[in-house]
Each structure stands twice: as structure tokens, then as C-alpha cells.
C-alpha positions, 0 to 999 in steps of 0.5 A: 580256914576254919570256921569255928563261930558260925553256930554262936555267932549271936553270942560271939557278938554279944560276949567278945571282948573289945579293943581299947579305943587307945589301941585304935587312936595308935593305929590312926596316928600311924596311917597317912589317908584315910580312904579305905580300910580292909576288916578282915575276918570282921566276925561281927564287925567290931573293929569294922564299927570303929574303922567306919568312924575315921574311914570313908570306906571300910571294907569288912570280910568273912568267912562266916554269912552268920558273922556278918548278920550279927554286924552293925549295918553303917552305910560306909560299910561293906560286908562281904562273904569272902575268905581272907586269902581271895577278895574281889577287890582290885589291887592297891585299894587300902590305907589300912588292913587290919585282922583282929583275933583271927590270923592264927587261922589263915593260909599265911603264905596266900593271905600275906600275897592278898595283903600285899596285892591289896595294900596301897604302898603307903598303908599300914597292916596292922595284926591284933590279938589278945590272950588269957585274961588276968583278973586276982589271983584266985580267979586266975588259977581257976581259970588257967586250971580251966583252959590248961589242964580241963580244955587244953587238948581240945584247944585248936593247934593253931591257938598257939600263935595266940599264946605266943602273941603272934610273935611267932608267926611268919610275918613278911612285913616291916614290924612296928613295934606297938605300945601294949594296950590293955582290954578292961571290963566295962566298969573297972576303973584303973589308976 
């Protein structure tokens, strides 16, 4: 797995879009216990925050040390270095495993073997992601100019995942199909 965040980490904490907190109600809504929660790939533990608000446990790895020092310490929170295709927990120990923005960078085959080791077999895995953003139309031609034309050849292969929606990774799950949820900027009102 690369690690393409380590040298920013401080502003990846600061700058990283977040979730909408429907997103997160949806996910709750479709797991049974609440126990534990593996974060996988928590960067700096951004999902991992919320998760620890509804889990009595939450589990949070990384490749990254950097990351992790950027996370919000909680004292049900356990951050641990660790690559997403090996952990050092014991087999069935999650409710819900959750990688945000990350998964295009695994070794599916062996982190998939992981989830499925580590998954109680009533658990959810739930894969989230997000692409280019949509502001005016204006705004959108320079950015996609921007991401396209200027810094496409330099995007990681693997970024393409993310630009398919994930809809095209192997995935050897049973699918939920999930609403679309929309990340808003702080401040923006929507009717």
C-alpha cells in the first residue's frame, strides 16, 4: 500500500472533506451491535470520531505514524499502526468495518481475507468514498481543467477506482445499494 500523506498529515487533518452526518445515521441504522467498529485506513481519524460516538469500541489503523498523531485521542479509541491487509486482532471481533477514501490503495484480495477473518457474521463493511467536487459552473471548468488536463498524468493509477465510484472494484460482498449522500461545505444552506 502506498502512503501518499504521511509528509502532509497535519493539513490532511485540517483540509479533508467530511462526511455528512446522514451518511453516518444510514450505516447505524443497518448494523445490529454496536460493540466494536474497525476504521480502517483512519488517516486522522475522522470517521473513527464519529464511529467512537455509537461504538463502545473502535479500532482505528493506519499505515501512516504521522496520520495517527494528527487523530483525535478518545478514550474508546484504539490507534494502531498497522497495514489494512494484516491487523492484530483476533478473528470475528467487528460489528462494522468501515474504509473511507482509502480502499483504492489495497491489495483487495488480502485485505478482503481480513475483512472477512475479522467480521462477526452478523457485521456490516461498509466502503466510502467521494469524488470531484461540483460548486457553479465556472468554478467547475477550472477545476476539472485543473484535475484533467494540468495534473491528470500525474494522478496515481489507482485514483480511477475513485472516479468510477468504487463501482468497479472487486468486491466479494453481498452489495447494499446505499442512498447518495452529499458533502456540503461548512456554511452552504441547501434547500
Amino acid at each position: 500500500m502506498k502512503d501518499n500523506f504521511s509528509t502532509q498529515s497535519a493539513d490532511y487533518a485540517i483540509y479533508r472533506p467530511t462526511y455528512p452526518q446522514e451518511l453516518y445515521d444510514y450505516l447505524f441504522t443497518l448494523v445490529k451491535n454496536k460493540e466494536s467498529a474497525w476504521d480502517c485506513a483512519t488517516g486522522n481519524g475522522q470517521v473513527a470520531r464519529v464511529l467512537a460516538q455509537h461504538f463502545n469500541a473502535v479500532y482505528a489503523t493506519d499505515i501512516s505514524e504521522n496520520q495517527l498523531k494528527n487523530a483525535l485521542h478518545l478514550p474508546n479509541i484504539t490507534y494502531q499502526v498497522e497495514p489494512a491487509e494484516q491487523t492484530s486482532v483476533g478473528n470475528a471481533s467487528f460489528d462494522l468495518i468501515t474504509v473511507a477514501q482509502a480502499i483504492h490503495w489495497f491489495n483487495f484480495e488480502a485485505f478482503y481475507a481480513e475483512v472477512k477473518r475479522t467480521l462477526k457474521p452478523d457485521g456490516l463493511f461498509a466502503v466510502i468514498g467521494y469524488g470531484i467536487m461540483f460548486i457553479d459552473k465556472k468554478v467547475d471548468q477550472a477545476v476539472h481543467k485543473l484535475y484533467e488536463d494540468i495534473l491528470g498524468k500525474y494522478w496515481d493509477s489507482e485514483r480511477r477506482y475513485i472516479e468510477e465510484g468504487y463501482k468497479t472494484i472487486p468486491f466479494p460482498f453481498e452489495e447494499i445499494i446505499a442512498p447518495h449522500f452529499q458533502i456540503k461545505p461548512p456554511g452552504i444552506l441547501t434547500s
